[in-house]
LOBADREN-582572 format. One line per field, with one value per residue (C-alpha): residue number from 0; residue in one letter; chain; x, y, z. Coordinates in pm, 1 decimal. Layout:
// residues N
num	[NUM  ...]
residuo	[A  ...]
cadena	[A  ...]
u	[X  ...]
v	[Y  ...]
w	[Z  ...]
END
This chain:
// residues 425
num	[0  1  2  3  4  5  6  7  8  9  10  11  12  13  14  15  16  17  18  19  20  21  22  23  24  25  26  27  28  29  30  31  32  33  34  35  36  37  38  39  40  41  42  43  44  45  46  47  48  49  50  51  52  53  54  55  56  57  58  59  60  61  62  63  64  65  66  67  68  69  70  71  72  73  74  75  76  77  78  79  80  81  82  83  84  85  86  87  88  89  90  91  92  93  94  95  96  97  98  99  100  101  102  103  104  105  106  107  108  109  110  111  112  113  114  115  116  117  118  119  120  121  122  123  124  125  126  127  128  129  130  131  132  133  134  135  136  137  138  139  140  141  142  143  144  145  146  147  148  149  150  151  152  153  154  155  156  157  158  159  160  161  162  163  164  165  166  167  168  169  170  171  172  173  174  175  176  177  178  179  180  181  182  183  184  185  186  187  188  189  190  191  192  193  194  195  196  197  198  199  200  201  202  203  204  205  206  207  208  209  210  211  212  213  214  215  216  217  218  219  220  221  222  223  224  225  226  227  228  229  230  231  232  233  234  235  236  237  238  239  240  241  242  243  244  245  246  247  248  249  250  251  252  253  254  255  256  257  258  259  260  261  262  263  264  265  266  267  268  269  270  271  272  273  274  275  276  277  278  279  280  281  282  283  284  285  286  287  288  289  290  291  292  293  294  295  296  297  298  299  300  301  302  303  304  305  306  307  308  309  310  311  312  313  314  315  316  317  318  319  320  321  322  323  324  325  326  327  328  329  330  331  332  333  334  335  336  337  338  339  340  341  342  343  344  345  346  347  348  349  350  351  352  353  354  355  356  357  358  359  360  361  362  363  364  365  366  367  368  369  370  371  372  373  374  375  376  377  378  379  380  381  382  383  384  385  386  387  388  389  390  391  392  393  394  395  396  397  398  399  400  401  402  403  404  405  406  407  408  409  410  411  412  413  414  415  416  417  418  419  420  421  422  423  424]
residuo	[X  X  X  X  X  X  X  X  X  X  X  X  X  X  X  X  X  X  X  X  X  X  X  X  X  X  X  X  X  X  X  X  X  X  X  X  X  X  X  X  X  X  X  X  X  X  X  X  X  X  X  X  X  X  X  X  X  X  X  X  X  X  X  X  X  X  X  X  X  X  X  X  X  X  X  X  X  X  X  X  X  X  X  X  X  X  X  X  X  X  X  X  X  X  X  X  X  X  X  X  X  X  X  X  X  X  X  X  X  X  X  X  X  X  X  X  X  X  X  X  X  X  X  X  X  X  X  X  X  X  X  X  X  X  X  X  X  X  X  X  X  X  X  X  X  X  X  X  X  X  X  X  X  X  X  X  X  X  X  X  X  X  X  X  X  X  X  X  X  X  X  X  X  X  X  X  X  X  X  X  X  X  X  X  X  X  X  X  X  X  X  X  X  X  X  X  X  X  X  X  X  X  X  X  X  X  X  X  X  X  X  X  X  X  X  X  X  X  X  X  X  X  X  X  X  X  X  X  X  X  X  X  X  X  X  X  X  X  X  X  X  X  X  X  X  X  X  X  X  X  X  X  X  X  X  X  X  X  X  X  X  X  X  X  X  X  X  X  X  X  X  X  X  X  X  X  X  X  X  X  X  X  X  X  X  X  X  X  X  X  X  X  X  X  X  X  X  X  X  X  X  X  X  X  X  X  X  X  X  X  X  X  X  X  X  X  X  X  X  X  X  X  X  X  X  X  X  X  X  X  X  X  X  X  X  X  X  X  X  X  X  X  X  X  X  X  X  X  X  X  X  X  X  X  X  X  X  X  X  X  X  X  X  X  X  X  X  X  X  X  X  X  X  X  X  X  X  X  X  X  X  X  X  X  X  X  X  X  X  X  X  X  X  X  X  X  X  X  X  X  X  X  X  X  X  X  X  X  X  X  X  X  X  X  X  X  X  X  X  X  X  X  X  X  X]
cadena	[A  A  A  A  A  A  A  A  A  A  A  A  A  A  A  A  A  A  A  A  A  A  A  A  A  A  A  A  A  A  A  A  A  A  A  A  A  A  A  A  A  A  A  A  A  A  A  A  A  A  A  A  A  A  A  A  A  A  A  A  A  A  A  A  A  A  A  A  A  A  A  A  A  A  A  A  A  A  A  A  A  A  A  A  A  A  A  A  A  A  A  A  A  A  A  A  A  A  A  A  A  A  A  A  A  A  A  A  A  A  A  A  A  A  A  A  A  A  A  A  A  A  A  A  A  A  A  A  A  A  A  A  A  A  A  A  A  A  A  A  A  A  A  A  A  A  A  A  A  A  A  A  A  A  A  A  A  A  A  A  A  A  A  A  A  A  A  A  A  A  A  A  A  A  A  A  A  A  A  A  A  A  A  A  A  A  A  A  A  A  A  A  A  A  A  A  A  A  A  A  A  A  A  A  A  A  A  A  A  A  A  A  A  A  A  A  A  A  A  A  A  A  A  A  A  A  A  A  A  A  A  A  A  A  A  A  A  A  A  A  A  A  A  A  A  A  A  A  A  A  A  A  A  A  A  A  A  A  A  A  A  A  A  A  A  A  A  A  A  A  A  A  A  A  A  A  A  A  A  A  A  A  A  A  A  A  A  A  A  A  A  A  A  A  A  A  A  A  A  A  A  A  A  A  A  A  A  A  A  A  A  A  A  A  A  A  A  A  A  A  A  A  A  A  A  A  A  A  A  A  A  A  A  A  A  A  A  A  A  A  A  A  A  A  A  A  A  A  A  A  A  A  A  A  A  A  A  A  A  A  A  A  A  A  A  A  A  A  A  A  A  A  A  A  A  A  A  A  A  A  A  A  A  A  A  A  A  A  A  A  A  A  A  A  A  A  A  A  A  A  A  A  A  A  A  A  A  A  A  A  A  A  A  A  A  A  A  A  A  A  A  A  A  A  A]
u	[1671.2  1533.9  1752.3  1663.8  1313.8  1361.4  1540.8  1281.2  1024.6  1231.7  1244.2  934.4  789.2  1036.7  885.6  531.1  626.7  900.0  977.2  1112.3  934.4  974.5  830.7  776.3  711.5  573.1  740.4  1031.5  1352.8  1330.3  1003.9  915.7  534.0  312.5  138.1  -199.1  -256.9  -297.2  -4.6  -59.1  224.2  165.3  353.8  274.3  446.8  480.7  554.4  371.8  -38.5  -91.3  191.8  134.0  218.4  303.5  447.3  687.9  769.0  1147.6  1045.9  884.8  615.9  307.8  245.8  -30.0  -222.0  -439.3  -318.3  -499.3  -455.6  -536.1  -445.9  -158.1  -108.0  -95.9  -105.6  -70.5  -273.3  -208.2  -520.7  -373.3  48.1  134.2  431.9  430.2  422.5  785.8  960.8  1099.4  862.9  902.3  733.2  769.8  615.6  642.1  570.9  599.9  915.6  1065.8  1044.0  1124.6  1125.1  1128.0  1182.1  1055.2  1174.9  878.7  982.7  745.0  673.9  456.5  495.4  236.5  147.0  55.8  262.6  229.5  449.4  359.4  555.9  641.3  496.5  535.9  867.8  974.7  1230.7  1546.7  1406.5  1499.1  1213.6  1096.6  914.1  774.0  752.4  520.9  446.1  158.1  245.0  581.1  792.2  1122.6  1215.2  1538.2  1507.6  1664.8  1485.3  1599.1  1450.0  1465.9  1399.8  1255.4  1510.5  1788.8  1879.7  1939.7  1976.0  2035.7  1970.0  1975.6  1784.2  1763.8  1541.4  1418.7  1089.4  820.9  555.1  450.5  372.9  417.4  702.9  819.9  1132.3  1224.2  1390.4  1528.0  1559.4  1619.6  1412.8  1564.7  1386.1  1411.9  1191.2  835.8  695.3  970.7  836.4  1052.6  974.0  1008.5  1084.4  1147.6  1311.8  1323.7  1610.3  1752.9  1526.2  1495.3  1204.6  966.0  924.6  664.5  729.4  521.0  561.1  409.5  474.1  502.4  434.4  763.4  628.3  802.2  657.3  567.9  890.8  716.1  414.2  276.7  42.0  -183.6  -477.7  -730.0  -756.8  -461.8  -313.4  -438.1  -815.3  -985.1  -1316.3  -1601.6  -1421.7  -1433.0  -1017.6  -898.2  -616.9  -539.8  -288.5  -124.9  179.3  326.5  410.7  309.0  3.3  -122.8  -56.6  -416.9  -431.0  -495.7  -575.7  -473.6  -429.8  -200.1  -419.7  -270.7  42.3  -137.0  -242.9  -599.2  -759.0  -935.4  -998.5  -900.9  -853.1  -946.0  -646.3  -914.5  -950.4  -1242.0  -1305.0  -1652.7  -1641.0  -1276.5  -1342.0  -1087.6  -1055.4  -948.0  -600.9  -343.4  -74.7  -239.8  -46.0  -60.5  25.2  32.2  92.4  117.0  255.4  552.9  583.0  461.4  590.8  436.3  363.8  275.7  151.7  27.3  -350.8  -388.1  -769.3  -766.9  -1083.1  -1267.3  -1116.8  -1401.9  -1420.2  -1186.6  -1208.5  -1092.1  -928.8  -923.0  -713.3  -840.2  -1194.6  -1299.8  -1072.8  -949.0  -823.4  -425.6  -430.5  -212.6  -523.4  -375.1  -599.8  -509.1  -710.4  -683.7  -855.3  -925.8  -837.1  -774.8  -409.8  -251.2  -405.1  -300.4  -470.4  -466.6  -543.3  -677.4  -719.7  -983.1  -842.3  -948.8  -833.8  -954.8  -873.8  -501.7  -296.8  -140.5  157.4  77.2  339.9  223.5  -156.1  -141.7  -149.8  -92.2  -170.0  -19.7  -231.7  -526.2  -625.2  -1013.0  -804.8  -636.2  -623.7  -444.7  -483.6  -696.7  -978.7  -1084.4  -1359.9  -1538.2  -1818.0  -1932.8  -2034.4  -2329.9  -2450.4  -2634.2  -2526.6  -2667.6  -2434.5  -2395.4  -2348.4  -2028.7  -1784.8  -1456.8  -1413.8  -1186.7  -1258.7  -1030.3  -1112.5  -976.5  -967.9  -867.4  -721.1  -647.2  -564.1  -723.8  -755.4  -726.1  -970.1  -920.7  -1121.8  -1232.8  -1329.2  -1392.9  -1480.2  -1520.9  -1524.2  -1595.8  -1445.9  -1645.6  -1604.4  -1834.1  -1814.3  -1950.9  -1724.5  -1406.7  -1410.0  -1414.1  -1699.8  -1619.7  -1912.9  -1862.0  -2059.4  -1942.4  -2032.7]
v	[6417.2  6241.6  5952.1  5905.8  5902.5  5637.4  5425.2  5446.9  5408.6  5039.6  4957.0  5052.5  4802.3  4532.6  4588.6  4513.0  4276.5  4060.0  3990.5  4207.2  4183.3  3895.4  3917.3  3661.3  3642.0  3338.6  3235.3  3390.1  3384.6  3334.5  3154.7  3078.8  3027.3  2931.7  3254.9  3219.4  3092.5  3288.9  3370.6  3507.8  3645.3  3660.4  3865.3  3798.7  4022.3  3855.5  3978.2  4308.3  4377.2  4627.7  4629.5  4839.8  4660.6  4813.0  4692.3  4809.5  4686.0  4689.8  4914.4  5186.1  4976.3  4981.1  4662.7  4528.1  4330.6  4324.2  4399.6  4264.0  4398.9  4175.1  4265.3  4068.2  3971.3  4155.0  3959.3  4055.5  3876.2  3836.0  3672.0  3544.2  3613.1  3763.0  3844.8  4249.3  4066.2  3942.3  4201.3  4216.5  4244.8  4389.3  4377.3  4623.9  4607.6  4854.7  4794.1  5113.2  5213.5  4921.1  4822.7  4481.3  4382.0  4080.8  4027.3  3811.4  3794.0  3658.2  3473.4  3388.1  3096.3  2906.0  2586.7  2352.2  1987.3  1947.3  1934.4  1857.4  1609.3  1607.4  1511.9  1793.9  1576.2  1214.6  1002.6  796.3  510.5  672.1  1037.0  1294.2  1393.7  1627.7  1606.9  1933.6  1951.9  2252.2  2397.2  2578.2  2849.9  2897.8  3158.6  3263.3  3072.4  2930.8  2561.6  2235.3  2028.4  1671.1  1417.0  1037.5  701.2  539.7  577.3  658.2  1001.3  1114.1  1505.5  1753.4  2151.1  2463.9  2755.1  3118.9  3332.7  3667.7  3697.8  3964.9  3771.8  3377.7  3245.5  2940.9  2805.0  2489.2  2293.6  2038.0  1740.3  1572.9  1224.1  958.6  617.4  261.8  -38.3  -121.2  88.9  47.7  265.2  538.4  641.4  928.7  1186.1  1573.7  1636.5  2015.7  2179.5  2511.2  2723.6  2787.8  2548.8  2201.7  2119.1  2230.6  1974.9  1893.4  1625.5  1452.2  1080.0  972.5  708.5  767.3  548.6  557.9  498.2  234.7  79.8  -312.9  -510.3  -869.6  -1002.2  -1359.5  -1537.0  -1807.1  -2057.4  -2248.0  -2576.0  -2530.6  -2398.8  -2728.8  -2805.2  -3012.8  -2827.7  -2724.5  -2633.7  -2329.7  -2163.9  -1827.9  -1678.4  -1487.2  -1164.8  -1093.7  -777.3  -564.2  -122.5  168.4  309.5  -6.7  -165.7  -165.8  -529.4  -543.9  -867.2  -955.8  -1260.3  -1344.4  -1280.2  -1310.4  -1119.7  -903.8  -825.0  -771.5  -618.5  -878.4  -682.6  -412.1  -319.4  -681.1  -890.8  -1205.2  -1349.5  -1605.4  -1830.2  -1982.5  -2213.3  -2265.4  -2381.5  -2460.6  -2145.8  -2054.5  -2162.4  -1972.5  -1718.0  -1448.5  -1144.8  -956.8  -594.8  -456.6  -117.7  218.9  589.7  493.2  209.9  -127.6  -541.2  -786.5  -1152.9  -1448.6  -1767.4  -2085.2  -2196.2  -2554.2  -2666.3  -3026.5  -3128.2  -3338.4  -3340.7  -3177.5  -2998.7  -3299.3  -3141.8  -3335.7  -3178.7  -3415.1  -3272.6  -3294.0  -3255.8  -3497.0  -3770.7  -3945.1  -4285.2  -4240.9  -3977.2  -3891.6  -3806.5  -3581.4  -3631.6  -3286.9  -3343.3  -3071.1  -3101.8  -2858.8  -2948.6  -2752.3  -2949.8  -3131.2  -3406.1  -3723.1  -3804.8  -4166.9  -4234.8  -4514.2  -4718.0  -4987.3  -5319.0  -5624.0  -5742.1  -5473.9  -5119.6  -5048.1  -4689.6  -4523.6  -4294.6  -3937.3  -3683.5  -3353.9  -3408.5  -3504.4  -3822.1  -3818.2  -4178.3  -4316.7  -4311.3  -4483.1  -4767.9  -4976.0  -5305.6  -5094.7  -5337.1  -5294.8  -4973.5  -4773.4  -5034.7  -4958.9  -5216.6  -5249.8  -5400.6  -5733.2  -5621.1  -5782.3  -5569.7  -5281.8  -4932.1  -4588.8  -4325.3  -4256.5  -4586.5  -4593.4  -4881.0  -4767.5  -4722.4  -4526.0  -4554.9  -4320.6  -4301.4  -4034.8  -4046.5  -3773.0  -3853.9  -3681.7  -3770.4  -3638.6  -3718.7  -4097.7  -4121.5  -4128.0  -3906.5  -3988.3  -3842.8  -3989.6  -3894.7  -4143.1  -4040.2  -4237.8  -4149.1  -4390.0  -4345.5  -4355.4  -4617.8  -4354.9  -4075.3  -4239.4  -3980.7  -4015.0  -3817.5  -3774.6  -3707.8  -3680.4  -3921.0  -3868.0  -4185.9]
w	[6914.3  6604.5  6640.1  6987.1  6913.2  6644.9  6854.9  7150.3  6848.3  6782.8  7135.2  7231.6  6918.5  7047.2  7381.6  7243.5  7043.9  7112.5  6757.8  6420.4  6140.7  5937.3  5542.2  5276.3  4934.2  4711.1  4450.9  4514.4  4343.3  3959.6  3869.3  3509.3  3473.7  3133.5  2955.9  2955.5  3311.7  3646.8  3860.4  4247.1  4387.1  4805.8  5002.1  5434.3  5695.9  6051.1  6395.1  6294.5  6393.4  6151.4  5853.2  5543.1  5159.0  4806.4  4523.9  4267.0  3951.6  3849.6  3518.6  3456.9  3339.9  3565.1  3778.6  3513.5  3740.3  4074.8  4418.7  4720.6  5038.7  5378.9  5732.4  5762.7  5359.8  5037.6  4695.9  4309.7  4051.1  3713.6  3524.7  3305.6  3268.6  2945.7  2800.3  2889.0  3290.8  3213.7  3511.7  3850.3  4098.0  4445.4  4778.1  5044.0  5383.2  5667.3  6049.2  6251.1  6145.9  6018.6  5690.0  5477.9  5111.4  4904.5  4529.1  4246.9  3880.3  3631.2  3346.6  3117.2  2849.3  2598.2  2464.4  2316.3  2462.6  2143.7  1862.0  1493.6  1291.9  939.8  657.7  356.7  47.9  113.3  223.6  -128.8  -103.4  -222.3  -204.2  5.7  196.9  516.4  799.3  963.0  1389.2  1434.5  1783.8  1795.8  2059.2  2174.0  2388.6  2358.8  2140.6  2296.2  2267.6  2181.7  1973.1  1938.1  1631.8  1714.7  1592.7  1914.2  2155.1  1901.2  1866.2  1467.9  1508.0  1756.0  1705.6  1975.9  1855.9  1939.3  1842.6  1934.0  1973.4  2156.9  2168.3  2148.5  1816.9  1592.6  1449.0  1239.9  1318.9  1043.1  967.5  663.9  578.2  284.0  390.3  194.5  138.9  467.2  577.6  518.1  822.4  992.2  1331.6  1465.3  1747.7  1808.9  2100.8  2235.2  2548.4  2657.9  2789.0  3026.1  3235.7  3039.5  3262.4  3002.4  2727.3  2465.7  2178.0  1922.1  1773.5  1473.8  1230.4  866.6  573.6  350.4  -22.6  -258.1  -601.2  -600.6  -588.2  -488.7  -674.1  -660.8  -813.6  -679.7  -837.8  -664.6  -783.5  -935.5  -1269.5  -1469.5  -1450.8  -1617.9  -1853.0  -1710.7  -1307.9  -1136.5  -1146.3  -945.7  -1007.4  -634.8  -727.8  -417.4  -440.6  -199.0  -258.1  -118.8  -122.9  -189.4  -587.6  -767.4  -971.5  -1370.2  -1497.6  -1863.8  -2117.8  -2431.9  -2731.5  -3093.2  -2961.2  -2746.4  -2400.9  -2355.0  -2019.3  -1869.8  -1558.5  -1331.4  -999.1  -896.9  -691.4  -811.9  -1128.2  -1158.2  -1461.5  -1390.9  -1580.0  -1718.5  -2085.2  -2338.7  -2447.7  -2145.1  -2180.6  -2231.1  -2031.8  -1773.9  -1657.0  -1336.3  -1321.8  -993.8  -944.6  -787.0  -894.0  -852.8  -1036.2  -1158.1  -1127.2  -1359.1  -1296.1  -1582.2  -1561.9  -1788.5  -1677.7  -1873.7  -1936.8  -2085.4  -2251.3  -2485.2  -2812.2  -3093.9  -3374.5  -3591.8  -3938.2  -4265.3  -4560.4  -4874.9  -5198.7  -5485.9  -5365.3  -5705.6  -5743.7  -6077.4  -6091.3  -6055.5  -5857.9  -5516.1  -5249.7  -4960.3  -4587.0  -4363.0  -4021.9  -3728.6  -3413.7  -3069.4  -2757.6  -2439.9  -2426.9  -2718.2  -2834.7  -3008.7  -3331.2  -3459.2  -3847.9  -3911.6  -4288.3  -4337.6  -4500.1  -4547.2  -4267.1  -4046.4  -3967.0  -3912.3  -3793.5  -4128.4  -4037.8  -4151.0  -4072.0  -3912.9  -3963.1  -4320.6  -4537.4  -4874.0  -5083.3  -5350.8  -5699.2  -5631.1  -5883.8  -5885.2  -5828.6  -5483.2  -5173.4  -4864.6  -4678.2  -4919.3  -5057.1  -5417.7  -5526.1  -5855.7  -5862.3  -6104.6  -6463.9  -6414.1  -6188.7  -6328.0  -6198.2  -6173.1  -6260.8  -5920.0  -5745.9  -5631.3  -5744.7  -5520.8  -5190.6  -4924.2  -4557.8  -4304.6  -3981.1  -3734.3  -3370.6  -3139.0  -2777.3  -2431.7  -2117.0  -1835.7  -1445.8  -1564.0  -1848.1  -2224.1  -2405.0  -2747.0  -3093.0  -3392.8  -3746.6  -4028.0  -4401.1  -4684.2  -5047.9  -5311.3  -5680.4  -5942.1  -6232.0  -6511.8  -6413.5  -6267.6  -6023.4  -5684.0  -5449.3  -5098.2  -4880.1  -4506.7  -4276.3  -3886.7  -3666.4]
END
């Protein structure tokens, strides 16, 4: 009897109908879907007026989210998915005395948009170094996580790792830049299994660090000037970080800070002095590169000084003439006798003259006069005479600059020695 009542139960609701009851469920199948976001799972029954819905977990873990029933629809919420929502899920409706099911299986992830390239220390030339891919949240951790340059791939790892819950984790890469590289741009990129659809990757570039291994040096006018111009000496290297510029000069056999941290050098104005051999040091932690360089300032010849030896002079002696001059470039000093025919060059050798013995009745190039008896004298009148002129040369942008000193060396009758004031025209 029962079985004929169920099957006049079936005809009877085919009779009313027409239809048998049709059910679905979406998503259905395997779906993965993001923790953290809200998942409805909606479960509709057709061909039925009035169906009935439940749901039952695959576990014996309760359903952990919100069911919804509707007249001809029943849905479960989760707000938002978690991990513990990672089951099979099943829904059941019944019409009458029919009854239909569909199931779901939740799979559940995390990964990051973001993620975080950051290099462990800093990339040397030469060095080994690491760079660091960190994803913030991610879940399982079954991935593939690729590094490349651009659009070259340089490494290739699959990970698994059990996890029951999303977290953090680092992936890392190591790497020894060359010169050649100045910046290294790479990308992490990461895929999860088993579905590669979900991908998150980072590019950065990263300054690779090197000491100075080019340096130049450049002046404005030029590296000769003539006194009295404005010079700067431009300091231009390369490195990474950057190379800070020290300025310094050749100074009695050593190198004296002129300046630092200054890629410009002025001398406003160049004098004289000024000549000489500049270095530039540029440098960074990692190392230094020098640069030298010759600045010539020509200038006026000055400061001629005379030496005579002896400073008293007896008749017969050998008189020795030292001269020196300063100049910002060598100059060319002319000595000069006075005769009686006029002033002539002598020939000194290396800045010095040295006379033969000089007599009253001298002539020629050192003229020793007495004078006539007659001719009363004061014990300091002088009765001999030696002229020497100096003159001091250099050329510059066309135009011959000149110095001249002229000393007198007259000796007195009563003493026979010679006095040698200065007198500078």
């Amino acid at each position: 009897m029962t079985t004929r009542s169920c099957v006049a139960a079936a005809l009877t609701f085919l009779l009313t109908t027409g239809y048998a009851l049709e059910l679905e469920l979406n998503p259905v199948g395997d779906v993965w879907h993001r923790i953290g976001e809200t998942l409805v799972l909606s479960c509709r029954a057709k061909n039925c007026a009035s169906p009935s819905f439940r749901w039952q977990v695959g576990t014996d873990n309760p359903l952990a989210g919100t069911v919804s029933h509707g007249v001809s629809e029943s849905t479960l919420t989760f707000a938002p998915v978690t991990v513990q929502n990672e089951h099979r899920y099943m829904c059941i409706a019944k019409c009458g005395a029919e009854e239909k099911e569909k199931i779901v299986t939740l799979h559940v992830y995390a990964l990051s948009d973001a993620l975080i390239l950051e290099t462990m220390g800093s990339l040397e030339v030469g060095r080994k170094g690491t760079v660091r891919c960190t994803v913030p949240s991610i879940y399982p951790v079954d991935v593939k996580v690729e590094w490349l340059n651009a659009t070259t791939l340089l490494k290739e790892d699959t990970i698994y790792r059990h996890t029951e819950k999303e977290k953090a984790w680092n992936f890392t890469y190591e790497l020894t830049p060359d010169l050649a590289d100045s910046v290294q741009e790479l990308t992490c990129r990461v895929h999860l299994f088993p579905d590669q659809r979900f991908m998150s990757e980072a590019t950065e570039k990263f300054q690779v660090h090197y000491p100075p291994r080019m340096i130049t040096v450049s002046p404005e006018p030029s590296f000769t000037v003539e006194e009295g111009q404005n010079v700067s000496l431009t300091c231009v290297g390369d490195g990474s970080p950057a190379a800070s510029m020290t300025w310094r000069k050749l100074s009695a056999g050593n190198w004296s800070v002129l300046a630092e941290d200054e890629a410009v050098l002025h001398l406003s104005p160049a004098l004289t002095e000024d000549a000489g051999i500049y270095r530039c040091e540029a440098s960074n932690h990692l190392g230094q590169k020098t640069k030298e360089v010759e600045v010539h300032v020509q200038g006026r010849p000055r400061d001629i000084t005379f030496s005579f030896t002896p400073s008293a002079v007896q008749e017969g002696d050998h008189v020795t003439v030292s001269y020196t001059t300063h100049s910002g470039s060598p100059a060319k000093l002319v000595l000069r006798g006075l005769t009686s025919s006029g002033w002539i060059d002598l020939d000194p050798e290396n800045g010095t003259l040295t006379t033969s013995a000089v007599m009253v009745d001298d002539s020629g190039l050192i003229n020793v006069q007495e004078k006539e008896p007659d001719i009363v004298k004061s014990p300091e009148s002088p009765i001999g005479i030696l002229e020497i002129t100096c003159t001091g040369a250099v050329l510059g942008s066309g135009t011959m600059l000149l110095s001249t000193l002229h000393y007198i060396i007259r000796r007195s009758k009563l003493n026979k020695s010679y006095q040698i004031p200065e007198e500078i025209l």
